[in-house]
N, C-alpha and C positions, 0 to 999 in steps of 0.2 A: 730422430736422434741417431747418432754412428756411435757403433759399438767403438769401444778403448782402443784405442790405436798398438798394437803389438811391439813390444819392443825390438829390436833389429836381428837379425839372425846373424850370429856372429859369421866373422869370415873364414870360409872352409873349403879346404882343395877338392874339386870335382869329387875325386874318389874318398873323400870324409863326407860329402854330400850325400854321394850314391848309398853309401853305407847306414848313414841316418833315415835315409825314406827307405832302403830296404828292411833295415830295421823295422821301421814302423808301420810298414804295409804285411811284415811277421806278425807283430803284433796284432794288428787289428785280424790278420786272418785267426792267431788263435785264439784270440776272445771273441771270433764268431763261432769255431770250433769248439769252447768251453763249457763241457757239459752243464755246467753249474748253473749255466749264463742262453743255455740254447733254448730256441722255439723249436726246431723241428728237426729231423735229421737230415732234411734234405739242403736244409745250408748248411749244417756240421761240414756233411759230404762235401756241397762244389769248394768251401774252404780248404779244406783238408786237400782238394786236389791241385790249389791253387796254390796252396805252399807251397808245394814242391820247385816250384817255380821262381817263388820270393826265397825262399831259401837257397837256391843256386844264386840267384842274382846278389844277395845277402856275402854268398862267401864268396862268389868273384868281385865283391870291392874290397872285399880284406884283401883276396890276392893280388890285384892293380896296387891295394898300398904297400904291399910288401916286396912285391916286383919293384917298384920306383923306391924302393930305399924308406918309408915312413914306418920304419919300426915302431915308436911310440905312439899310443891312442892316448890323444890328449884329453881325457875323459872330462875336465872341469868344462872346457871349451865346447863339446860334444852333448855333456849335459847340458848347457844353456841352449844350443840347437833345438833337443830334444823338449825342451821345456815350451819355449817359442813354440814347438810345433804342436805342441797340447799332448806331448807324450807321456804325460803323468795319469792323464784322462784316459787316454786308449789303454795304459799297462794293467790300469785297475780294473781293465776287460778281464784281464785273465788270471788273475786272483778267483776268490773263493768270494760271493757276493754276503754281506753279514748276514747271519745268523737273526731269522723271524723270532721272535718272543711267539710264546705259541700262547 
C-alpha cells in the first residue's frame, strides 16, 4: 500500500525555497541539540557545530530576498510549504517533550 500522497508544495522563488530548508535543517539541528530531547552529548556537540553553518545559510537567503527587492514574507504561503514538509513535526523537536505523570 503507498503512503497519502502529499499535497503540492506551493510555488516559491529559489530564495523562499532556500530559506524554508534552511529553516528546517535549523530546526532539526536544534532539536538534536535539545537538552530535554538528547541521548548523548556527543550529537548535542556535532549539531551544535553544524549550525553554525545552517544558520549562515538561513540568513543569506533572507539576504538574496532582500537584495532582489522581496521585502515581504509571505508567511500564509511559507507556512503551507512548511507544513508539506512535515515542519510541524520537526519544530516540536525543540519544545519541551510533555511532562511524565510520575
Amino acid at each position: 500500500m503507498l503512503p497519502p500522497e502529499l499535497p503540492p508544495l506551493p510555488a516559491l522563488t529559489r530564495a523562499e525555497g532556500q530559506l524554508v530548508d534552511s529553516y528546517l535543517e535549523v530546526l532539526d539541528l536544534l532539536g538534536r541539540i535539545n537538552p530535554a530531547r538528547a541521548r548523548d552529548t556527543y550529537g548535542g556537540l556535532r549539531a551544535a557545530q553544524a549550525l553554525v553553518g545552517r544558520a549562515a545559510a538561513l540568513r543569506d537567503a533572507l539576504a538574496v530576498m532582500h537584495e532582489r527587492g522581496e521585502r515581504e514574507v509571505h508567511a500564509d504561503v511559507l507556512a503551507r510549504a512548511l507544513r508539506v514538509l512535515d515542519g510541524e513535526r520537526r519544530a516540536s523537536r525543540v519544545t519541551l517533550p510533555p511532562e511524565r505523570p510520575d
